[in-house]
C-alpha positions in Angstrom: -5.9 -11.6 22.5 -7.9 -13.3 19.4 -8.7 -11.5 16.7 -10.9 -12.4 13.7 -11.7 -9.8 11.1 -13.6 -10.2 7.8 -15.0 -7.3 5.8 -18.2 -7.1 7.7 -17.5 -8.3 11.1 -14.8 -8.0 13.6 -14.7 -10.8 16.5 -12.6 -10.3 19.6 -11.3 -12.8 22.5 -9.9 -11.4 25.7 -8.3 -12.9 28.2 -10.9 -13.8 31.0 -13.5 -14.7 28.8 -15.7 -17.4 27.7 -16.8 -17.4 24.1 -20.2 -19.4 23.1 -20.3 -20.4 19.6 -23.9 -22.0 18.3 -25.4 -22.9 15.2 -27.4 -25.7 13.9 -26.0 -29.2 13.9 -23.8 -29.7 10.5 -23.4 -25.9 9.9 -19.4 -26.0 10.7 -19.0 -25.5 14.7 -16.5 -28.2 14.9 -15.0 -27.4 11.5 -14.7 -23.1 12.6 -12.6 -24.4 16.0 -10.5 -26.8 13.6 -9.7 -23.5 12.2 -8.7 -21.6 15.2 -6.7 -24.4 15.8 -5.0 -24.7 13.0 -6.2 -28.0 11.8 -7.8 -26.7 8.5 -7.2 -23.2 6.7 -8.7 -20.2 7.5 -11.0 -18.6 4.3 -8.5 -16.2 2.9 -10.9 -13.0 3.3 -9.9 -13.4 7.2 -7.5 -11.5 8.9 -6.9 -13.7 12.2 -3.9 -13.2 15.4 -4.7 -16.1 16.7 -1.7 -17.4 19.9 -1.6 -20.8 18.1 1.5 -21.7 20.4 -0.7 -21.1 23.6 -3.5 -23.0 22.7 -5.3 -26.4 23.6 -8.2 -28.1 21.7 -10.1 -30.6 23.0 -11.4 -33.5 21.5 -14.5 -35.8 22.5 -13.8 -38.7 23.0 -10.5 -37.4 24.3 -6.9 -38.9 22.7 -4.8 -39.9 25.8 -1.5 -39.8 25.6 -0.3 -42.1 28.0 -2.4 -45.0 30.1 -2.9 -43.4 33.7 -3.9 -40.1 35.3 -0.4 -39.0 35.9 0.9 -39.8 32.3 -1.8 -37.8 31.0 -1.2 -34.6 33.4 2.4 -34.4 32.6 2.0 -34.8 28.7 3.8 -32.3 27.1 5.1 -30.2 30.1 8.5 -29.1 30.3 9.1 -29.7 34.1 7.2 -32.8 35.5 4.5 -32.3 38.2 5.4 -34.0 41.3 2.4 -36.3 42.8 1.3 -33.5 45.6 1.0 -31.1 42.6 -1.0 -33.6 40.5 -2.9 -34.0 43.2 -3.9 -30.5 43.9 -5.1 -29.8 40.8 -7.1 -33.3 40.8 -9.0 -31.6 43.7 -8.9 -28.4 42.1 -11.3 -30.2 38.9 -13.3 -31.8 41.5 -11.4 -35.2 41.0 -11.4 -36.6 43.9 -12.0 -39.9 43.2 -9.2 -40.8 41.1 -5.2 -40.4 42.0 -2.0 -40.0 39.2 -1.8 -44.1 39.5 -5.7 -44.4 38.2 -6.1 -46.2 34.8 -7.5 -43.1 32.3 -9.8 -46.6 31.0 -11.6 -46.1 34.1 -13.3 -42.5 33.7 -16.5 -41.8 33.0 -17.4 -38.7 30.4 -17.4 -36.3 33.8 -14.2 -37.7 34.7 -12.8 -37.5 31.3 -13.8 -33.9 30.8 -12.6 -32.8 34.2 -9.0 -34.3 33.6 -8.9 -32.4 30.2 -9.3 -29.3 31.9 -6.8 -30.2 34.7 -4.8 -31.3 31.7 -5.5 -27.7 30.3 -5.0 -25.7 33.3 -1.2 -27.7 34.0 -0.6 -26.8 30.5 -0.6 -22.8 31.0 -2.0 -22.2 27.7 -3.8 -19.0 27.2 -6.5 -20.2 24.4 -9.5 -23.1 25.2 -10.8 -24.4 22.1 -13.9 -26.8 23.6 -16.1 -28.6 21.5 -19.1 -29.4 23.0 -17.8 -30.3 26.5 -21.1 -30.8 28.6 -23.1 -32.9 25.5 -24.3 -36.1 27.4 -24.3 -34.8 30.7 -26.8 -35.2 33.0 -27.9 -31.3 33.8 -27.0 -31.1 37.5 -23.4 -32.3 36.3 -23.2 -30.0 33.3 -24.0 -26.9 35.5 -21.1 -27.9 38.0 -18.9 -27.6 35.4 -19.7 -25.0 33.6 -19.4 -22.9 37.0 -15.9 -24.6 37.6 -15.0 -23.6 34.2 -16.0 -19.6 34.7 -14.4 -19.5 38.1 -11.0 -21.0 36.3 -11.1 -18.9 33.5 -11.7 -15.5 35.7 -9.2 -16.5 38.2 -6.2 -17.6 35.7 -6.8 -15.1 32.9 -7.5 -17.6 29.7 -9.7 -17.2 27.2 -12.1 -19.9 26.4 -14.2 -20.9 22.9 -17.0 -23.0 23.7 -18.9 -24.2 20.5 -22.4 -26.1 21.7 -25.8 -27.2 20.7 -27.2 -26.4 24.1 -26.7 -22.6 23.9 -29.6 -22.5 26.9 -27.2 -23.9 29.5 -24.7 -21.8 29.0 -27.0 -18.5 29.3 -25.7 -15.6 31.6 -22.4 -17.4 32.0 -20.7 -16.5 28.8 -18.9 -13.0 27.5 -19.9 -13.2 23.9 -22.2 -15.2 21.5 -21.1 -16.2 18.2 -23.3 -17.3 15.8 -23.0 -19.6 12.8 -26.5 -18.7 11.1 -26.2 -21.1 8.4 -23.8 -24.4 7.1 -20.2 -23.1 5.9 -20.8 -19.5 7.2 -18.7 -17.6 9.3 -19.9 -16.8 12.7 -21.2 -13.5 13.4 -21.3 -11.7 17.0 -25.0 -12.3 18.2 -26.4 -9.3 20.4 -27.2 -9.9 24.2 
């Protein structure tokens, strides 16, 4: 579990659930998951149990860490995946275009973004930080992933941070809203 506690407020991840944080553009979305993830310091009036060792944060465009599908899928895991396995959860993220041999130059944004997740899902980690996955997709696309997303995150248990400017599309598919109401603010838990 995730906690965040301030004076006022109290915010809570569990596993199995998908977090939407929103606020304007420039108010500190970006900046409040570079905090979760460690990247900057959390303001000292916050009380945070955060698993930092069993979390992934995802960055757009994305770094690769090696030059094809496969290099990227076994970054950083302790027992390679073997080609059957790699591609399984290819298919799994809807990848069925593209094998472990495929050049990572040759994604598109979907592509990208679905290979992250696979990349995420391999991993085991128990903590998502997104940052505005779906930006730039056409609708139709954004929608089938945001449902692949949910079914993943019910089915294997993780808890996932989503911070967005399009807080529309992601309505009736998240757990909890967070809020940023204004720049360098800490978010707040916005009532459904």
């Amino acid at each position: 579990m995730l906690s965040l506690q301030n004076t006022a407020d109290r915010l809570e991840v569990k596993t199995g659930e998908l977090i939407l944080l929103t606020g304007g553009v420039g108010f500190g979305k970006s900046y409040f998951l570079k905090q979760l993830a460690g990247l900057y310091a959390l303001p000292s009036s916050i009380t945070a149990t955060i698993p930092q060792a069993d979390m992934m944060f995802d960055t757009q465009p994305p770094l690769w860490m090696g030059q094809y599908v496969s290099e990227e899928l076994n970054h950083g895991l302790k027992i390679q995946c073997t080609d059957s396995r790699m591609q399984q959860i290819l298919q799994t993220w809807r990848l069925h275009d593209i094998t472990p041999q495929t050049p990572l130059s040759q994604l598109n944004r979907l592509q990208s973004l679905r290979l992250r997740l696979a990349t995420m899902s391999l991993s085991g980690q128990l903590l998502w930080l997104l940052d505005n996955p779906t930006a730039c997709l056409p609708v139709s696309d954004s929608q089938e992933l945001r449902l692949d997303m949910i079914s993943w995150i019910k089915k294997h248990g993780c808890m996932v941070i989503v911070a967005c400017n399009r807080w529309e599309d992601w309505q009736g598919q998240y757990s909890q809203h967070w809020h940023i109401q204004k720049q360098g603010s800490w978010p707040y838990l916005e009532q459904q």
